[in-house]
Chimera marker file (.cmm) of the C-alpha trace (Angstrom):
<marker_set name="trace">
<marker id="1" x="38.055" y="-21.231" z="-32.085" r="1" g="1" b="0" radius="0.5"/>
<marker id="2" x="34.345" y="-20.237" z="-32.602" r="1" g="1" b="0" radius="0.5"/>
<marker id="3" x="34.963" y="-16.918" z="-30.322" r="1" g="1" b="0" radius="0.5"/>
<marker id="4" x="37.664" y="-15.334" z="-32.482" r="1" g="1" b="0" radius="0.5"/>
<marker id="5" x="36.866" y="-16.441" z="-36.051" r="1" g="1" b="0" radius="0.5"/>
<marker id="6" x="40.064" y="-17.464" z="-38.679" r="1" g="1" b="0" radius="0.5"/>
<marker id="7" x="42.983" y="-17.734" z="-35.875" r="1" g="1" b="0" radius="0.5"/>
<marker id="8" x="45.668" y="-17.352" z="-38.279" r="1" g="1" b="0" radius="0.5"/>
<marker id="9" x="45.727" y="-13.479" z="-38.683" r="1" g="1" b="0" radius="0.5"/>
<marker id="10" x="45.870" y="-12.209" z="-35.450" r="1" g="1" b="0" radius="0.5"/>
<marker id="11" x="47.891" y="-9.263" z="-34.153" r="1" g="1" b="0" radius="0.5"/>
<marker id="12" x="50.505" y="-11.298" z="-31.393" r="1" g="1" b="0" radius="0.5"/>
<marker id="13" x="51.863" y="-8.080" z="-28.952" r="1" g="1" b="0" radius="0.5"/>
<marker id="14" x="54.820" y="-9.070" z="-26.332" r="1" g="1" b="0" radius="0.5"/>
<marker id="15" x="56.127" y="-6.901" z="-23.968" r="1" g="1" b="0" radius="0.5"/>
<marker id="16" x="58.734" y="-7.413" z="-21.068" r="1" g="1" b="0" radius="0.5"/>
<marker id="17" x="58.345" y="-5.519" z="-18.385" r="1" g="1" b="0" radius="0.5"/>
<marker id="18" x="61.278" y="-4.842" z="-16.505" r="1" g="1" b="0" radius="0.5"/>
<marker id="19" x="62.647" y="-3.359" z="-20.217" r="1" g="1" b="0" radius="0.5"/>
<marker id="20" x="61.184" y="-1.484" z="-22.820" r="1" g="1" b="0" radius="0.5"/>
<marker id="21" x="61.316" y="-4.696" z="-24.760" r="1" g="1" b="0" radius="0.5"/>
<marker id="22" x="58.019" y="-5.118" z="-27.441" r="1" g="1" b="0" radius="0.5"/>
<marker id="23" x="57.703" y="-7.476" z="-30.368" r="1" g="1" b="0" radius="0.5"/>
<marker id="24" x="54.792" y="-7.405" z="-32.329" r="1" g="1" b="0" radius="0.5"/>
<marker id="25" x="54.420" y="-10.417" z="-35.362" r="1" g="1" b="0" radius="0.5"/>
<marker id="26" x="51.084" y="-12.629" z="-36.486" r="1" g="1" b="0" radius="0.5"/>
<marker id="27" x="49.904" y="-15.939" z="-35.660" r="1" g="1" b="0" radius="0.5"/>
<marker id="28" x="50.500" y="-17.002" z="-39.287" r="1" g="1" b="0" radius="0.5"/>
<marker id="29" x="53.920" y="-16.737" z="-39.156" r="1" g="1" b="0" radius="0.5"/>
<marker id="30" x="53.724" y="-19.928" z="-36.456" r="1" g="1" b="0" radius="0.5"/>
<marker id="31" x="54.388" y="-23.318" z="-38.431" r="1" g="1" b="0" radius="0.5"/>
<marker id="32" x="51.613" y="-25.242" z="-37.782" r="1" g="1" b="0" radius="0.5"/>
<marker id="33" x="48.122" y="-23.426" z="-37.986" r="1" g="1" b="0" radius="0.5"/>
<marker id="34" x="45.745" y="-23.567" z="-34.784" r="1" g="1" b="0" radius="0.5"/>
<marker id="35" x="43.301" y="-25.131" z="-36.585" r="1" g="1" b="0" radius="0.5"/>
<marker id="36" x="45.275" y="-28.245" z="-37.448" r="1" g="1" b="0" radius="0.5"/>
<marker id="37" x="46.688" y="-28.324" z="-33.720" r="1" g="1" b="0" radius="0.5"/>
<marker id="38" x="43.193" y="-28.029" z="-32.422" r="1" g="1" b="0" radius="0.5"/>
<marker id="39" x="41.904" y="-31.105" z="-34.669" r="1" g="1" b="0" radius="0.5"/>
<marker id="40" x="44.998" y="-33.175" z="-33.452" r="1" g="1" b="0" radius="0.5"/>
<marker id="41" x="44.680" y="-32.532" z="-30.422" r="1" g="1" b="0" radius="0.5"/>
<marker id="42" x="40.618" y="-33.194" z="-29.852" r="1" g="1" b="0" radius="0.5"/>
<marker id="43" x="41.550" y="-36.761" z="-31.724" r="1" g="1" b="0" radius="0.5"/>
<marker id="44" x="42.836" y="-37.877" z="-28.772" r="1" g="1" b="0" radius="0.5"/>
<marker id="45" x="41.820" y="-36.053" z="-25.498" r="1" g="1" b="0" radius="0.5"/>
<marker id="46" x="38.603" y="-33.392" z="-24.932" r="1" g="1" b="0" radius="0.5"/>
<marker id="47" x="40.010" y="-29.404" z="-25.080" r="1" g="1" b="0" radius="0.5"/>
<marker id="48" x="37.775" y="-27.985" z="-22.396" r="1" g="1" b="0" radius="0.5"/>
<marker id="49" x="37.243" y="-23.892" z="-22.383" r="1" g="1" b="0" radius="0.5"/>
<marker id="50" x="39.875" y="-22.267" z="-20.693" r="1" g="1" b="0" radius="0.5"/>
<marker id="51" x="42.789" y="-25.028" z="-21.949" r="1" g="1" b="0" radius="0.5"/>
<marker id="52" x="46.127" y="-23.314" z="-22.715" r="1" g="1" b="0" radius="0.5"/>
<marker id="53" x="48.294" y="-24.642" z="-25.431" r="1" g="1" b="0" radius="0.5"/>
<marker id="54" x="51.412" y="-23.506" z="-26.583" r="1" g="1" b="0" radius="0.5"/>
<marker id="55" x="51.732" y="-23.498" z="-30.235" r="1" g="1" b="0" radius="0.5"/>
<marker id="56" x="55.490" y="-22.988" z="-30.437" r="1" g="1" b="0" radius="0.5"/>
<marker id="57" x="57.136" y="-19.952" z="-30.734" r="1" g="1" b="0" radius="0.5"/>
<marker id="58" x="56.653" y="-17.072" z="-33.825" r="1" g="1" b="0" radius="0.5"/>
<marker id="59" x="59.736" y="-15.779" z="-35.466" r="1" g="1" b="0" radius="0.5"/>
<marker id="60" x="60.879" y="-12.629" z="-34.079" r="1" g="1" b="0" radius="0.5"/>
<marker id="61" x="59.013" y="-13.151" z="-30.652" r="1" g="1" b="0" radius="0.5"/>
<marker id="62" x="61.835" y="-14.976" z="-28.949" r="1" g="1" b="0" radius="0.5"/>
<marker id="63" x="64.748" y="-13.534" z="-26.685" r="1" g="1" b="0" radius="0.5"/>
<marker id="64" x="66.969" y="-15.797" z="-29.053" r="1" g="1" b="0" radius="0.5"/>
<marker id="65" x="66.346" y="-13.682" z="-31.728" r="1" g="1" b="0" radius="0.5"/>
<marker id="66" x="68.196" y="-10.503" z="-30.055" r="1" g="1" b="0" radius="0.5"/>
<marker id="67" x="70.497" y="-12.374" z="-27.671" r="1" g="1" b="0" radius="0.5"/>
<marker id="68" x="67.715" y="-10.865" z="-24.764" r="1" g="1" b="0" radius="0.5"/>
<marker id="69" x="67.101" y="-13.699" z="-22.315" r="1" g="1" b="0" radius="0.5"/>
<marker id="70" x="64.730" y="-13.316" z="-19.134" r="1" g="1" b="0" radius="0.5"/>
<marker id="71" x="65.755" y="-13.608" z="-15.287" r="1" g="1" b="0" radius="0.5"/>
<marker id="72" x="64.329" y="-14.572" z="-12.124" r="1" g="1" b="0" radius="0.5"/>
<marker id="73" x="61.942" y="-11.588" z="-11.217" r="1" g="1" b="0" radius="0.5"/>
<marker id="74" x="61.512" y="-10.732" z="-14.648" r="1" g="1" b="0" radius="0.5"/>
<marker id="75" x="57.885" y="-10.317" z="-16.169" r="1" g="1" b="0" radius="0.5"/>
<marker id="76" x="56.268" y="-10.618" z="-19.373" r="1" g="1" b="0" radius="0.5"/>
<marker id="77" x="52.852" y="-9.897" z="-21.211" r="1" g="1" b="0" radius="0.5"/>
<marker id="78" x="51.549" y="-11.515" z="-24.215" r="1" g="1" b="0" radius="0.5"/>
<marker id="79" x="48.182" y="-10.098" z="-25.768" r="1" g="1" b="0" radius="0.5"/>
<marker id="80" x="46.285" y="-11.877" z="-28.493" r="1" g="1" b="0" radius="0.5"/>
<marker id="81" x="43.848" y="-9.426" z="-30.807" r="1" g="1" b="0" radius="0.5"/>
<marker id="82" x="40.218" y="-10.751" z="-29.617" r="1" g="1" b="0" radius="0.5"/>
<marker id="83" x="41.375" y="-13.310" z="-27.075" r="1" g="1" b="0" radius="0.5"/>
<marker id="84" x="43.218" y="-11.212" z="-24.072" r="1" g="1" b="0" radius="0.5"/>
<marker id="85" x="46.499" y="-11.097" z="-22.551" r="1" g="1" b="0" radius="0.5"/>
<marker id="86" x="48.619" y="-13.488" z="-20.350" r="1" g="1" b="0" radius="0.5"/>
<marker id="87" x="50.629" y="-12.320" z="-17.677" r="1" g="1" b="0" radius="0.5"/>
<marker id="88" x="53.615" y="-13.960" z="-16.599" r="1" g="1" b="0" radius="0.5"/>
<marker id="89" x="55.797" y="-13.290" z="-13.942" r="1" g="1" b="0" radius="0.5"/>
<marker id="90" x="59.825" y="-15.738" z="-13.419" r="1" g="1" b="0" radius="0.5"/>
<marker id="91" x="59.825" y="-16.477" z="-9.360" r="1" g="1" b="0" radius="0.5"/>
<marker id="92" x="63.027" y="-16.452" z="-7.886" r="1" g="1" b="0" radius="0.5"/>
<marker id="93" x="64.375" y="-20.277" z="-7.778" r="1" g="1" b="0" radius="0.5"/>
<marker id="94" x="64.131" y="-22.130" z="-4.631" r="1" g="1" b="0" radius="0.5"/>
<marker id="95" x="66.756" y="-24.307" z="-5.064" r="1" g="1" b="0" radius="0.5"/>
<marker id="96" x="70.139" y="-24.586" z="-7.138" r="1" g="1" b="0" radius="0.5"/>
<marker id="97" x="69.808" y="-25.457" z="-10.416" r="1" g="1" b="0" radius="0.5"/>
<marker id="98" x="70.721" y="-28.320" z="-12.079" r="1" g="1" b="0" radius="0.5"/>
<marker id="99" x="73.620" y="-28.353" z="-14.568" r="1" g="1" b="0" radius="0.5"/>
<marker id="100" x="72.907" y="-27.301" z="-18.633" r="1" g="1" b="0" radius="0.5"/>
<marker id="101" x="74.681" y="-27.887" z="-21.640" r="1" g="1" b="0" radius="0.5"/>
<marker id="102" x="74.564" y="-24.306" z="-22.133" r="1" g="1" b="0" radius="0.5"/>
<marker id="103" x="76.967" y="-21.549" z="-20.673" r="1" g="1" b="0" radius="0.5"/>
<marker id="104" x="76.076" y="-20.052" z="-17.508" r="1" g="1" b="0" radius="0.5"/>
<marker id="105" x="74.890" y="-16.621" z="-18.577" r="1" g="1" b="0" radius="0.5"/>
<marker id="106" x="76.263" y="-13.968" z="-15.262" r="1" g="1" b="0" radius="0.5"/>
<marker id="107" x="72.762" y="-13.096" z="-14.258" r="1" g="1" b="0" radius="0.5"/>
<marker id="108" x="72.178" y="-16.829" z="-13.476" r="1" g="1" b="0" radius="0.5"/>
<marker id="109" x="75.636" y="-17.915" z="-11.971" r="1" g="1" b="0" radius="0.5"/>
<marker id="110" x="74.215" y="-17.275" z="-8.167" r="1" g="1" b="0" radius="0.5"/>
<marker id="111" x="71.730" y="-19.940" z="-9.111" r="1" g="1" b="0" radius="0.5"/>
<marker id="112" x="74.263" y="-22.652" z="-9.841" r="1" g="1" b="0" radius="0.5"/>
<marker id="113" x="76.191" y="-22.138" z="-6.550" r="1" g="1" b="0" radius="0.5"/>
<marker id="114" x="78.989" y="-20.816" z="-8.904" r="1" g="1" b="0" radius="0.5"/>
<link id1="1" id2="2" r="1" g="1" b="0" radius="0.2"/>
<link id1="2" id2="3" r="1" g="1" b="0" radius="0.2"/>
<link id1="3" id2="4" r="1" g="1" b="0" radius="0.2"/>
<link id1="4" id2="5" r="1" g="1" b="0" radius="0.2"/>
<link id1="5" id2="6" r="1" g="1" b="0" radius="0.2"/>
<link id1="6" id2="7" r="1" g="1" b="0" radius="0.2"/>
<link id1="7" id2="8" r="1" g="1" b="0" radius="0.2"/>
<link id1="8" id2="9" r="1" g="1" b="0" radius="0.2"/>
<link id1="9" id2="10" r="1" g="1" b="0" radius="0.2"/>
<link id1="10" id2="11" r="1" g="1" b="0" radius="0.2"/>
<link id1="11" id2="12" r="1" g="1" b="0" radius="0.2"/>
<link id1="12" id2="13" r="1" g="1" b="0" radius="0.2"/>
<link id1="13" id2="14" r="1" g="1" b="0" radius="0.2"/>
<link id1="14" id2="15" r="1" g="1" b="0" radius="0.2"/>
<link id1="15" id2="16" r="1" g="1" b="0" radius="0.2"/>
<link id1="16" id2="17" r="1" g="1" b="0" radius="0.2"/>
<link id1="17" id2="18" r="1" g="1" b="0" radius="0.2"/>
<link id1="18" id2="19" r="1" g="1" b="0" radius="0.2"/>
<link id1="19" id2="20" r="1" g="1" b="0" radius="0.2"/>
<link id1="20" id2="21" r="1" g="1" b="0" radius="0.2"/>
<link id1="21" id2="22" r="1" g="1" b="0" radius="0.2"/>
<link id1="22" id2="23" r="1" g="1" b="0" radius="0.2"/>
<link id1="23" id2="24" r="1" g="1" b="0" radius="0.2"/>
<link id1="24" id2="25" r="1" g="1" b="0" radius="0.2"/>
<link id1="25" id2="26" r="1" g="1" b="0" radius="0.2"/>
<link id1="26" id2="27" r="1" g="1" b="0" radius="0.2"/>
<link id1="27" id2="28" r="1" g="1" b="0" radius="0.2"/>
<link id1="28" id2="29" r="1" g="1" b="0" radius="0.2"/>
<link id1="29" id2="30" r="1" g="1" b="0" radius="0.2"/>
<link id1="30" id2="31" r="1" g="1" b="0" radius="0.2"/>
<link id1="31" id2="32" r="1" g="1" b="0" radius="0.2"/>
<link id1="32" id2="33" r="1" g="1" b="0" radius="0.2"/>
<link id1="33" id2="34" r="1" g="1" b="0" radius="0.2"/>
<link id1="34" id2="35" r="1" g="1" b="0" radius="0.2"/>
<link id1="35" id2="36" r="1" g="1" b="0" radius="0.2"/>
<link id1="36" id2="37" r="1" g="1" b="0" radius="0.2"/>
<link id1="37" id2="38" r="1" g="1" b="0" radius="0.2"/>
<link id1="38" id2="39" r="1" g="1" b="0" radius="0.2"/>
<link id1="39" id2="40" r="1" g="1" b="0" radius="0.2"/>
<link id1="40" id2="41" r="1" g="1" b="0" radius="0.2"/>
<link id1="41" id2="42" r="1" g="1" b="0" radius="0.2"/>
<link id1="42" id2="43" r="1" g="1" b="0" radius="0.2"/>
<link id1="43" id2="44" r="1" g="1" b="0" radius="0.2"/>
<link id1="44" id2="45" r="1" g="1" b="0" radius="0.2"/>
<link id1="45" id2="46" r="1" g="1" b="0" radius="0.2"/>
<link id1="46" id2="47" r="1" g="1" b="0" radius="0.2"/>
<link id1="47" id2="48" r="1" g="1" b="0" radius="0.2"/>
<link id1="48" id2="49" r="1" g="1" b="0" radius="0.2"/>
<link id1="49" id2="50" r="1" g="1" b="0" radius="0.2"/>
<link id1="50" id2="51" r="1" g="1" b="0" radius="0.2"/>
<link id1="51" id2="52" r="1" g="1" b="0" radius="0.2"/>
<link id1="52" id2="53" r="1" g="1" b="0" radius="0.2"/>
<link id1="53" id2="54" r="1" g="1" b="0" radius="0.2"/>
<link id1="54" id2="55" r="1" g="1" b="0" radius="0.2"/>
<link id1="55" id2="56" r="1" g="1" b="0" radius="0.2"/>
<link id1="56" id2="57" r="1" g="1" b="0" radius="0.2"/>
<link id1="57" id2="58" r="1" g="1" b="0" radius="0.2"/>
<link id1="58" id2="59" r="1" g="1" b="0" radius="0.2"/>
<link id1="59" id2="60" r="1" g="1" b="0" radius="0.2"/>
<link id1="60" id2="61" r="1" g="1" b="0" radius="0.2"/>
<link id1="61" id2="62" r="1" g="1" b="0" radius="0.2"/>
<link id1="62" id2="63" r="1" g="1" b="0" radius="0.2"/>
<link id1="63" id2="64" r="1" g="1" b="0" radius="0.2"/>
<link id1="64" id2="65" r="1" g="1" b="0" radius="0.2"/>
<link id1="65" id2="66" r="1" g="1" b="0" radius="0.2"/>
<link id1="66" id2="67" r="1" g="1" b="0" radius="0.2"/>
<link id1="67" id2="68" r="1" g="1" b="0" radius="0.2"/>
<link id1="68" id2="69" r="1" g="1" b="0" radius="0.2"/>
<link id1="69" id2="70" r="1" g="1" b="0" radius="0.2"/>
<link id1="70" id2="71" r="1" g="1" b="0" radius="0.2"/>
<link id1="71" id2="72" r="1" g="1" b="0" radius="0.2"/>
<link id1="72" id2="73" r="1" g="1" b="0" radius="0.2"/>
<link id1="73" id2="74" r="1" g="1" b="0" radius="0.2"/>
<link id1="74" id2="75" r="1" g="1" b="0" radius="0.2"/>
<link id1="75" id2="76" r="1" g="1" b="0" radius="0.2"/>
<link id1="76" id2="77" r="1" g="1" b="0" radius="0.2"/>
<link id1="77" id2="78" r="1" g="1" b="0" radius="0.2"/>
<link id1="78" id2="79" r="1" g="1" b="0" radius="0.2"/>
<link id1="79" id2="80" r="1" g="1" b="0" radius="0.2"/>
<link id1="80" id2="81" r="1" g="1" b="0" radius="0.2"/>
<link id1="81" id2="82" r="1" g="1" b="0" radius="0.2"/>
<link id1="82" id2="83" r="1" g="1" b="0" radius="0.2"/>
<link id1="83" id2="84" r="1" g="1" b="0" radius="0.2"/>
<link id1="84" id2="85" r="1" g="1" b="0" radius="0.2"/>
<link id1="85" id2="86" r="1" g="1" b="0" radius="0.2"/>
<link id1="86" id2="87" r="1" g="1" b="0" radius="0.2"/>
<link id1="87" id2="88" r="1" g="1" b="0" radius="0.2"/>
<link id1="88" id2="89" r="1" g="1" b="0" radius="0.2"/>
<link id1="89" id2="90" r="1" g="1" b="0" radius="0.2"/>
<link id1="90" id2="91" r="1" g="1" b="0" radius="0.2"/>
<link id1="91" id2="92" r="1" g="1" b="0" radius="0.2"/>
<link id1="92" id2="93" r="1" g="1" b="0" radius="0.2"/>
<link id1="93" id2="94" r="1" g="1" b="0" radius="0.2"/>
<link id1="94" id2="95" r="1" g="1" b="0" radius="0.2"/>
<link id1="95" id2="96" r="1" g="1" b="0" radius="0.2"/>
<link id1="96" id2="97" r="1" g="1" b="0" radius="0.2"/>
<link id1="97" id2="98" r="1" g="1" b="0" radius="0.2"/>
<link id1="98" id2="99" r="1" g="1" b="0" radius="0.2"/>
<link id1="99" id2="100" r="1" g="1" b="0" radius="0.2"/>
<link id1="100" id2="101" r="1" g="1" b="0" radius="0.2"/>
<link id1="101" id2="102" r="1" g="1" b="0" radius="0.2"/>
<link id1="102" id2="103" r="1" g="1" b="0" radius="0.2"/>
<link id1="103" id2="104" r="1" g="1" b="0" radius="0.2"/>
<link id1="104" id2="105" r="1" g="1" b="0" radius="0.2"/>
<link id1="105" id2="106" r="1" g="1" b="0" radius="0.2"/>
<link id1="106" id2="107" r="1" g="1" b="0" radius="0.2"/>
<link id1="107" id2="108" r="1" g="1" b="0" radius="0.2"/>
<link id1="108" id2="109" r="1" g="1" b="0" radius="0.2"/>
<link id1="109" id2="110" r="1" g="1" b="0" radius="0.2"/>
<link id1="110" id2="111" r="1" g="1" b="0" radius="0.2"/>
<link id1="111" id2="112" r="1" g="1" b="0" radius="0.2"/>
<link id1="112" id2="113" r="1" g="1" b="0" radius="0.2"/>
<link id1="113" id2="114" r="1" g="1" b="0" radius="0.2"/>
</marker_set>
């Protein structure tokens, strides 16, 4: 937290890649504040540098939002103001998947042997 300062104003940018898909929003909109994450977290276990932790999702960022889900090939790139960008890429499953309790969207049917 000492590299970027107050964590709770900055710029979130997500892009998908195989669409012209971007969502832009701030880390303050995210319920519970780095900060108090961070202290939680150290109680109990060292962070070293480099550790990755997801926070949860910010409102408006998600695929749920706009009925836009990702696939198998699919990529994705999420850039923090002052902290860099993460780059994602959805392999291909290598083996069927197990059933959900949610409908089999068509993109994904291959995938349950249906």
């Amino acid at each position: 937290m000492q590299e970027i300062g107050k964590g709770d104003r900055l710029t979130l940018d997500t892009t998908q890649l195989m669409e012209p898909i971007e969502v832009m929003a701030l880390t303050s909109e995210i319920s519970h504040q780095a900060e108090a994450a961070f202290a939680w977290l150290e109680s109990s276990c060292p962070l070293k540098p480099g550790t990755v932790i997801g926070l949860g999702t910010i409102p408006g960022c998600t695929g749920l939002d706009f009925d836009d889900f990702l696939d198998p090939g699919d990529g994705i790139e999420i850039s923090f103001e002052r902290l860099g960008t993460l780059h994602c890429q959805f392999a291909e499953p290598q083996a069927k998947l197990a059933p959900s309790r949610w409908p089999v969207r068509p993109e994904l049917k291959k995938y349950f042997g249906l």
